[in-house]
C-alpha positions as CSV (number, residue, x, y, z in Angstrom):
1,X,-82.8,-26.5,228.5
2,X,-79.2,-26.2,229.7
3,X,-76.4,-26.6,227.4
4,X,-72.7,-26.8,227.7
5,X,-70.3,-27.2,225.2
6,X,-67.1,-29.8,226.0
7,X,-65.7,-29.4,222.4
8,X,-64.3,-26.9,220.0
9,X,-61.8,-27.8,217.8
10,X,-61.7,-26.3,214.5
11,X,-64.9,-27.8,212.9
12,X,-65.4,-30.4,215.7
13,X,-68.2,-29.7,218.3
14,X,-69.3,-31.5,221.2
15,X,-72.1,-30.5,223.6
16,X,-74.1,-31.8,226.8
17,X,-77.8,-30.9,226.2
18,X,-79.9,-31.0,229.5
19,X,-83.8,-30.8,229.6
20,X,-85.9,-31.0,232.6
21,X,-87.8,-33.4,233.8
22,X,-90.5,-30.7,234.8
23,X,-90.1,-29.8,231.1
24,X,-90.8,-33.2,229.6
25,X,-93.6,-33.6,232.0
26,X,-95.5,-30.3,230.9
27,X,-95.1,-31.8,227.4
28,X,-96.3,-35.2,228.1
29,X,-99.6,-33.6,230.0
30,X,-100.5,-31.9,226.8
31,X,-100.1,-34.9,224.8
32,X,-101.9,-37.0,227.2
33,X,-104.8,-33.9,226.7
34,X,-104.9,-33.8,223.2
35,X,-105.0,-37.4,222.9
36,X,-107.5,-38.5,225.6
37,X,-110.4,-37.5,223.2
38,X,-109.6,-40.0,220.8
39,X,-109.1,-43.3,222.8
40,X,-111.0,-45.6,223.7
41,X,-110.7,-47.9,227.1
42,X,-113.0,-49.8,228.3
43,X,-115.4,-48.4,231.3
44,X,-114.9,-45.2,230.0
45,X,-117.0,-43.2,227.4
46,X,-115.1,-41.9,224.3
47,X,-113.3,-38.4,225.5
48,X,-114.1,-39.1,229.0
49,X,-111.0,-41.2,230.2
50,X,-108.8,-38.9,232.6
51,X,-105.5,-38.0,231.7
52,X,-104.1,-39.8,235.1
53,X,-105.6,-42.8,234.2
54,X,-104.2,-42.3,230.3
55,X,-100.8,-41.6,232.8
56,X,-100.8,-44.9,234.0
57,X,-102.2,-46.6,231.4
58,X,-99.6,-45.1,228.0
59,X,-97.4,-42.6,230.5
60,X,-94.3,-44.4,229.2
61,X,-94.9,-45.0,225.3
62,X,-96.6,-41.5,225.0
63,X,-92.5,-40.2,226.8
64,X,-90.8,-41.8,224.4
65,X,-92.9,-40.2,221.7
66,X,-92.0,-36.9,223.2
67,X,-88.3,-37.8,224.2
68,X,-87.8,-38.3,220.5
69,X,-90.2,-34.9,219.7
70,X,-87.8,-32.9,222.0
71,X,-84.5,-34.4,220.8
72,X,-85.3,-33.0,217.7
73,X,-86.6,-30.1,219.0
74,X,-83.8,-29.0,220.8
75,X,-81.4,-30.1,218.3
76,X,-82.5,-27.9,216.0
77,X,-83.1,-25.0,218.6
78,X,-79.5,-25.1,220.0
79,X,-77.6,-25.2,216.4
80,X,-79.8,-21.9,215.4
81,X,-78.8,-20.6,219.1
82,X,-75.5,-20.9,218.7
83,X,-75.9,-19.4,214.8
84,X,-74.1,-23.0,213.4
85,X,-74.9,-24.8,211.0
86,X,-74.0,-29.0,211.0
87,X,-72.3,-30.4,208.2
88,X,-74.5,-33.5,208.6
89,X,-76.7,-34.8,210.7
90,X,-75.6,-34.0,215.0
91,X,-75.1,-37.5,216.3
92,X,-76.9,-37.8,219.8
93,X,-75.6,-40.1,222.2
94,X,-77.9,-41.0,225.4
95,X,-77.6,-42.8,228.2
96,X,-77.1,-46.9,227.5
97,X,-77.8,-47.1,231.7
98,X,-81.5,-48.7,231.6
99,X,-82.0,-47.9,234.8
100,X,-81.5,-44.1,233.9
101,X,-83.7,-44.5,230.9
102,X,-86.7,-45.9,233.1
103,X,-86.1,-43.0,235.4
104,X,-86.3,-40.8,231.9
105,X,-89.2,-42.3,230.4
106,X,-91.3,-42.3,234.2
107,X,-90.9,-38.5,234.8
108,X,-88.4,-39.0,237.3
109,X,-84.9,-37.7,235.7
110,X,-83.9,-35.5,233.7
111,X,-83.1,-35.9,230.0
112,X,-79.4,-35.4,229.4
113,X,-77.7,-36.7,225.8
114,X,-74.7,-35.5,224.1
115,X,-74.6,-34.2,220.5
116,X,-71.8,-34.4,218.3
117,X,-71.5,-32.6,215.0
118,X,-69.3,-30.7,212.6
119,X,-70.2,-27.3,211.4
120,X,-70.0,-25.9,208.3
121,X,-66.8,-23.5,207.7
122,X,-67.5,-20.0,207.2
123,X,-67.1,-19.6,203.2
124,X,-66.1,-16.2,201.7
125,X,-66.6,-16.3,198.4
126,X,-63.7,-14.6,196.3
127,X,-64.8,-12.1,193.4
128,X,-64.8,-13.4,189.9
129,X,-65.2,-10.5,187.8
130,X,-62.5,-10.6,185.5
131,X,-61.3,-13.7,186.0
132,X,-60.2,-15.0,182.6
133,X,-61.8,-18.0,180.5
134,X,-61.7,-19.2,176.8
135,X,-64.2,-20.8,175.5
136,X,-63.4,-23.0,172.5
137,X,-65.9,-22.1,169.4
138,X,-66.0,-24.7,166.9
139,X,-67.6,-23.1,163.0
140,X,-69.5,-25.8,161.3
141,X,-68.8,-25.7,157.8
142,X,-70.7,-27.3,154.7
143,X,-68.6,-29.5,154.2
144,X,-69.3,-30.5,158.0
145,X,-73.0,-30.7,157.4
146,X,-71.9,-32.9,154.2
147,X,-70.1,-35.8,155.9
148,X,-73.2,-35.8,158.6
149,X,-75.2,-36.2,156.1
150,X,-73.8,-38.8,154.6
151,X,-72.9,-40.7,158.2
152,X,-76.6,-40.4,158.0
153,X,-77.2,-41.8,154.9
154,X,-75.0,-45.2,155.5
155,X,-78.0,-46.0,158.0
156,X,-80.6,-46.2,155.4
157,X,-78.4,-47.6,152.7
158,X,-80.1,-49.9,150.6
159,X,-78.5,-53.9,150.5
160,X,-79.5,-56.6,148.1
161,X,-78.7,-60.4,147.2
162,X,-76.0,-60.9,145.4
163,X,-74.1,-64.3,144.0
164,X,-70.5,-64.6,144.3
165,X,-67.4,-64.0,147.2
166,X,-68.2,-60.9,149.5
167,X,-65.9,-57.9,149.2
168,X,-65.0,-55.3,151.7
169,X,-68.3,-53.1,151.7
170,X,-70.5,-55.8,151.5
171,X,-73.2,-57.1,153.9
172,X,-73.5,-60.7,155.0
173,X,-76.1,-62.5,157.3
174,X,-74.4,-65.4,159.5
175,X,-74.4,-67.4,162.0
176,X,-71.2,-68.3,164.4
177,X,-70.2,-70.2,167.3
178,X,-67.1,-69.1,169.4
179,X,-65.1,-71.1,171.5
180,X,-62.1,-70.8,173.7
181,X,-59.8,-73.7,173.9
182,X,-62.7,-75.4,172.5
183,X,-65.5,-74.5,174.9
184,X,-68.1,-72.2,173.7
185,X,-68.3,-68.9,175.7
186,X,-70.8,-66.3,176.9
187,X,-71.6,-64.1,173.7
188,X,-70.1,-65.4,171.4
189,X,-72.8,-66.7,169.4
190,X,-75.9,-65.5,167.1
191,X,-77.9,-67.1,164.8
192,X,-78.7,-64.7,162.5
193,X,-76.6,-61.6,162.8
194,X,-75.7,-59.1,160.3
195,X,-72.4,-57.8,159.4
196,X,-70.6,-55.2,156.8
197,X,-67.2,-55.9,156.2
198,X,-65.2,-53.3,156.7
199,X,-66.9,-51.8,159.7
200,X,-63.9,-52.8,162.2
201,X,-67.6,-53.8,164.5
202,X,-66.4,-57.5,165.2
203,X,-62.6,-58.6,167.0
204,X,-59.9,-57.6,165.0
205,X,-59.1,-60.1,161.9
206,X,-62.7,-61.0,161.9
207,X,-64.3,-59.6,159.6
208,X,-61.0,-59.6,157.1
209,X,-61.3,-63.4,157.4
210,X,-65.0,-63.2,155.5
211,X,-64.0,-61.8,152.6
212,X,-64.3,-64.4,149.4
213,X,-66.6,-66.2,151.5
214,X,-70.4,-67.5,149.5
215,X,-73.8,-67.9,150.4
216,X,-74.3,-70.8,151.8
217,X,-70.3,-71.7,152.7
218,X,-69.0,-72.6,155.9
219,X,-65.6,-71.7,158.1
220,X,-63.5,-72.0,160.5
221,X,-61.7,-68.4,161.4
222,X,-58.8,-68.0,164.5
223,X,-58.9,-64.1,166.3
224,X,-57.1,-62.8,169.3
225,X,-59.1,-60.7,171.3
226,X,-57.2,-57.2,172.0
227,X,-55.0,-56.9,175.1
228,X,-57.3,-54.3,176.7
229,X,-60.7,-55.7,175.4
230,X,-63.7,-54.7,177.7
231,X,-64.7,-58.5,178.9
232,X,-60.7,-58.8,180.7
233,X,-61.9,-62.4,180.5
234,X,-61.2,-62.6,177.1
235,X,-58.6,-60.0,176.7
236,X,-55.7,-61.2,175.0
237,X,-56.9,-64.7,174.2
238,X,-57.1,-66.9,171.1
239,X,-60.4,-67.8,169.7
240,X,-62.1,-69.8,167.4
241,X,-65.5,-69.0,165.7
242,X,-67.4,-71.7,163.7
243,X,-69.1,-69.5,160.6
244,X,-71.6,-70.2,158.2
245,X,-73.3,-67.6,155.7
246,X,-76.6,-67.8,154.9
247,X,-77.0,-64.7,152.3
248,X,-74.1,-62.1,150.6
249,X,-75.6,-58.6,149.8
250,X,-74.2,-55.6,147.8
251,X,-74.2,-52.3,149.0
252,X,-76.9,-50.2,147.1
253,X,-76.3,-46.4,145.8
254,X,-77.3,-43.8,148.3
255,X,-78.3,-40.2,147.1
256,X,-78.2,-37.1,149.1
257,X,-81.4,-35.7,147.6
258,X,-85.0,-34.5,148.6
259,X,-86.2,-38.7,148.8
260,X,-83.0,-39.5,151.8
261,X,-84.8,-36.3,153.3
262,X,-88.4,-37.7,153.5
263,X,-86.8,-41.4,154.8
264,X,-85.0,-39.6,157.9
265,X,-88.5,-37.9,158.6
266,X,-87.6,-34.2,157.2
267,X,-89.9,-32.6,154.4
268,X,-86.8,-31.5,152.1
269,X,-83.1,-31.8,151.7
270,X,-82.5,-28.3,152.3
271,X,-84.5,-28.7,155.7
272,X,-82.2,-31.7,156.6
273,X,-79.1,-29.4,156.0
274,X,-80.3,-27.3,158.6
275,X,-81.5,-29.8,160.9
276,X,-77.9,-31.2,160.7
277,X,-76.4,-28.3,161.2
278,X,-78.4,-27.5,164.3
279,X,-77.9,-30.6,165.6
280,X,-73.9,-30.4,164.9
281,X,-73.5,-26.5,166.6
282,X,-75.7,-27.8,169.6
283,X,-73.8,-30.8,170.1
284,X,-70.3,-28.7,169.7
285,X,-71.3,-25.9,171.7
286,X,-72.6,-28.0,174.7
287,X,-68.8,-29.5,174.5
288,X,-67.5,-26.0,174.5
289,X,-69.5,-24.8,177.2
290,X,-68.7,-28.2,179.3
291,X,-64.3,-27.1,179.0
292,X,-65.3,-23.1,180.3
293,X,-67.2,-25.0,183.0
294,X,-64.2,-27.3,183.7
295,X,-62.0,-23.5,183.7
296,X,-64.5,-21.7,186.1
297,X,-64.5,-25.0,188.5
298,X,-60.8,-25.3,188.6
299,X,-60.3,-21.5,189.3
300,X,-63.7,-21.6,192.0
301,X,-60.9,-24.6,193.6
302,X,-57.3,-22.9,193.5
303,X,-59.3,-19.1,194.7
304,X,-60.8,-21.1,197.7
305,X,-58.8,-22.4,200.8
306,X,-60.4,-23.2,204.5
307,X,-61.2,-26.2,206.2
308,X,-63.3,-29.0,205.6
309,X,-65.6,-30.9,207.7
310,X,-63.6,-34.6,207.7
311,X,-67.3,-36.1,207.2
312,X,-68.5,-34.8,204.5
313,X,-64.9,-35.6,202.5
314,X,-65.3,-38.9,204.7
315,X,-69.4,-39.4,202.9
316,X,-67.9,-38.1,199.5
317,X,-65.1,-40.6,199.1
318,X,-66.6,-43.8,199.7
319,X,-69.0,-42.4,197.4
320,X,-66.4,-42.2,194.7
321,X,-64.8,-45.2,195.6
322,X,-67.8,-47.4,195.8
323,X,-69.0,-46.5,192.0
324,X,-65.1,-46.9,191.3
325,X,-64.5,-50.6,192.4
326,X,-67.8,-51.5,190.9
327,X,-67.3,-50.3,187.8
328,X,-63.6,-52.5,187.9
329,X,-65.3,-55.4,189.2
330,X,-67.3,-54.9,186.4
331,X,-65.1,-54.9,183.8
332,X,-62.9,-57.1,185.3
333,X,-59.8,-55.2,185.6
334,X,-57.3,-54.1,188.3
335,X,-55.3,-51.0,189.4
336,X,-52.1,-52.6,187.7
337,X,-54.0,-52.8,184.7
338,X,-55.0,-49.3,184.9
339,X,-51.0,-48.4,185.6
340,X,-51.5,-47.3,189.2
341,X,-52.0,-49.5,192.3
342,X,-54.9,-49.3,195.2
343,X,-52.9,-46.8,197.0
344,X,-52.3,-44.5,195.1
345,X,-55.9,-44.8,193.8
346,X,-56.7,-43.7,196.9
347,X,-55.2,-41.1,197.6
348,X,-56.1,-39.6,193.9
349,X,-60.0,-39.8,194.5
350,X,-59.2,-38.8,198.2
351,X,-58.4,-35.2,196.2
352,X,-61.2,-35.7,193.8
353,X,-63.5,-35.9,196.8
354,X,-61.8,-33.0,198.7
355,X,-62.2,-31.0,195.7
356,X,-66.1,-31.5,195.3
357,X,-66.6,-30.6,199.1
358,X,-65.2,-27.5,198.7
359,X,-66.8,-26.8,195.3
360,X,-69.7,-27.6,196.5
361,X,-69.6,-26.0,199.8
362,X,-68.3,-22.7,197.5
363,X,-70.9,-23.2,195.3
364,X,-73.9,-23.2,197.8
365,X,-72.8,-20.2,198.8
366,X,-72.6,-18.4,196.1
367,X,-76.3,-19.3,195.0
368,X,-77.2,-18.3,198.8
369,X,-76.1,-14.8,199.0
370,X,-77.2,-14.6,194.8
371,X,-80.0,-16.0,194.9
372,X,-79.8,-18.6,192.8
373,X,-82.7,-21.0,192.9
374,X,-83.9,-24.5,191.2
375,X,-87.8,-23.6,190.6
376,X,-90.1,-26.6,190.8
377,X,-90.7,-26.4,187.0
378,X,-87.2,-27.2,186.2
379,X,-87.0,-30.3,188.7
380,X,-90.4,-31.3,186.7
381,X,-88.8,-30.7,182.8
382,X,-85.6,-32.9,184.9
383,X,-87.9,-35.9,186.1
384,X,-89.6,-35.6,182.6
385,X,-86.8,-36.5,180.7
386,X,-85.5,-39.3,182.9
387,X,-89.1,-40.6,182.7
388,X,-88.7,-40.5,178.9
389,X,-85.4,-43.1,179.3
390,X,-87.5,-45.6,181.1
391,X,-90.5,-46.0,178.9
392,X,-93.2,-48.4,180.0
393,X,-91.8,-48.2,183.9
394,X,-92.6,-44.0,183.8
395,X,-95.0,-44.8,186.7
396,X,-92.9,-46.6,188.7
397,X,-90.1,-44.2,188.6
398,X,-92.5,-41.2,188.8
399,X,-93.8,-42.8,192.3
400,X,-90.2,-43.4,193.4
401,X,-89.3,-40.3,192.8
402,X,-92.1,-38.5,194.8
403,X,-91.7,-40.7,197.3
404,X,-87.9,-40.0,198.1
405,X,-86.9,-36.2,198.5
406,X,-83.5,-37.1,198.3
407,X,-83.7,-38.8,194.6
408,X,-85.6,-35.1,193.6
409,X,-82.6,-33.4,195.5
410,X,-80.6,-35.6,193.0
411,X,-82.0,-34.1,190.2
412,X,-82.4,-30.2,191.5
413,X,-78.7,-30.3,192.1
414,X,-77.2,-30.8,188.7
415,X,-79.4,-28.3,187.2
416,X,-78.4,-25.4,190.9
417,X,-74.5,-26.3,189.6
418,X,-75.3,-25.0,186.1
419,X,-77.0,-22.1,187.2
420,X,-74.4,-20.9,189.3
421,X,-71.4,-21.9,186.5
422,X,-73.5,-19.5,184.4
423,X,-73.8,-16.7,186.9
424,X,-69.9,-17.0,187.1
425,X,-69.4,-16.6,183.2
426,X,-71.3,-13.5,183.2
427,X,-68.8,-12.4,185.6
428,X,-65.8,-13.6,184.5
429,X,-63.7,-12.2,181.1
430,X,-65.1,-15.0,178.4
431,X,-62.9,-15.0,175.5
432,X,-63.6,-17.4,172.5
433,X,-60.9,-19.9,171.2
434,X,-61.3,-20.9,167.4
435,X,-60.5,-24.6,167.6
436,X,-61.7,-27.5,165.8
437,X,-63.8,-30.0,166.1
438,X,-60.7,-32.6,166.0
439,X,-59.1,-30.5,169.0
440,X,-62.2,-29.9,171.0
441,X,-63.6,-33.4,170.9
442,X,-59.7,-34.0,172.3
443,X,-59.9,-32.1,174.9
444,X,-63.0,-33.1,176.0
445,X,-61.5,-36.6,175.8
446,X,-58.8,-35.8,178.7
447,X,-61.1,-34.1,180.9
């Protein structure tokens, strides 16, 4: 194999790979002999066929078998010669001449392609011992615990019949039909839907229009749907909803004792307290832990500076921008209704996509040279729980997923980023920020 290299610049490589016909012939012999012993031609015996005949007879399906053995081959061979590593997969470019190619594939010319690739830049990960993070720290009081427990307790509330006009607080059962300039649109109807006034659930106006109302009356009411409701469709129009209420209930009491315990499936009321607060510090801490994250990534980014390979940023950005323009489509919005315009769009998750090439890039090499790995129990408790999202289809997505290494990879590499963020913290000077939960939950909100 002869190669020669016709490209270097910066990340950008280019190379002529040349392999010799006498080479690709010694290889198709000793495909032609390990083969021979399993066909079958007629006039011959099983295993008795000779390999010149076998020549002649599959010479030029059994090349292109090897041609595409050997390009991988030697791919692979000259990127460990040359001690690179390819950003992505080399492109290989042979000859479109099919002349040449039946030359190739008969034995009589050599196999010459070009490959093209990018390399991966050299990353030197910069020290982070010392570097400074806060962590916020939320305490969970009792009086925390308290207004959990009773969020919890609206759910089982207790709601009965009750004659008379509905008040703020009280539950009604209805049906409605909605119409825009007096057609009826996509969901807004139900037939039996259930309601508490009060609850800010339904449009703006809504529900206040229900108050007063019977069992068993009818309406008319008029809403305008907010400027930035989700369904754009709708957004700032006037509606009309035809309502009729078939029952009125009254909110029953609710009591914080050992019996609200046993209905939310705990064996006491002090065993719910501590459930609660459990659940609260988890839920808090996870957000605290997710802002020293954000700190460690955005210090990883301003410490690291070198080239990237235009690819990879190329790969990550329409990445970006493909989940971003569905998700408009979606919702039906545009830029100017998200106060920015395509362009400058653009070149925002252009940065974005910069920034988690050379994250990740950083990252991989920090878990290389600490030997950080994603054991196969992990990827298992991973697939688990995304199994549990999906129930009744678990076997479907279980098969998908050992079908495709890449969706695996999918899930390994969440679970690699944490474990390197963590080996960071340890190194880094972690200082805890009393906040609370008002302020964390706000900056959690902006990031």
């Amino acid at each position: 194999m002869q190669v020669t290299e016709t490209l270097n610049e910066g990340l950008k490589r280019e190379l002529t790979v040349i392999v010799p016909a006498s080479e690709l012939d010694s290889r198709l012999s000793a495909r032609l002999n390990e083969i021979k012993d399993r066909v079958n031609l007629k006039g011959f015996r099983p295993g008795k066929v000779p390999v010149d005949h076998l020549r002649k007879v599959f010479g030029k399906s059994t090349m292109a078998e090897v041609v595409q053995l050997v390009l991988s081959e030697t791919t692979t061979q000259t990127l460990r010669d040359r001690g690179e590593r390819a950003a992505i997969q080399p492109e290989i470019d042979m000859t479109e001449d099919q002349a040449e190619a039946e030359r190739i594939l008969s034995g009589k010319a050599d196999l010459a392609y070009k490959m093209k690739y990018e390399v991966l830049p050299k990353v030197e990960p910069k020290s982070f011992k010392g570097v400074k993070v806060d962590r916020p720290q939320v305490t969970i009081s009792d009086a925390d615990v308290d207004e959990e427990l009773k969020r919890f307790a609206e759910t089982v509330r207790p709601y009965a019949s009750k004659d008379g006009a509905a008040e703020n607080g009280d539950q009604v059962r209805l049906s409605y039909l909605g119409k825009i300039d007096g057609e009826a649109f996509a969901g807004g109807s139900d037939d039996d839907a259930t309601l508490r006034l009060g609850s800010a659930q339904f449009i703006p106006g809504f529900e206040e229009q229900l108050v007063g109302i019977k069992a068993g009356e009818s309406r008319t009411i008029t809403v305008t749907f907010p400027a930035d409701y989700a369904a754009q469709q709708y957004a700032g129009k006037t509606a009309t909803f035809d309502v009729s209420i078939k029952e009125v209930q009254a909110p029953g009491e609710i009591k914080v004792d050992d019996d609200l315990a046993r209905q939310l499936g705990m064996e006491s009321l002090e065993k719910l307290r501590a459930a609660m607060r459990t659940q609260l510090e988890s839920r808090y801490s996870e957000l605290a832990r997710q802002r020293a994250k954000r700190q460690v990534l955005d210090k990883l980014d301003e410490m690291h500076v070198f080239e990237l390979p235009p690819t990879m940023v190329v790969q990550e950005f329409e990445n970006i921008w493909r989940q971003i323009t569905s998700d408009m489509q979606q919702a039906n919005r545009t830029f100017e209704q998200e106060d920015t315009t395509e362009e400058k769009a653009r070149e925002e998750y252009q940065k974005i996509a910069e920034r988690r090439v050379r994250l990740g890039l950083v990252m991989s090499e920090l878990g290389e040279r600490n030997k950080i790995q994603v054991t196969d129990e992990e990827v298992q408790r991973a697939l688990a729980a995304q199994l549990r999202q999906v129930p009744g289809q678990e076997q479907q997505y279980y098969d998908y997923y050992r079908r495709n290494p890449e969706a695996l990879a999918a899930l390994r590499a969440p679970i690699f980023e944490e474990k390197v963020v963590d080996y960071l913290l340890e190194l880094a000077e972690v200082t805890a920020r009393p906040v609370t939960k008002e302020e964390l939950l706000k900056e959690a909100e902006a990031d």
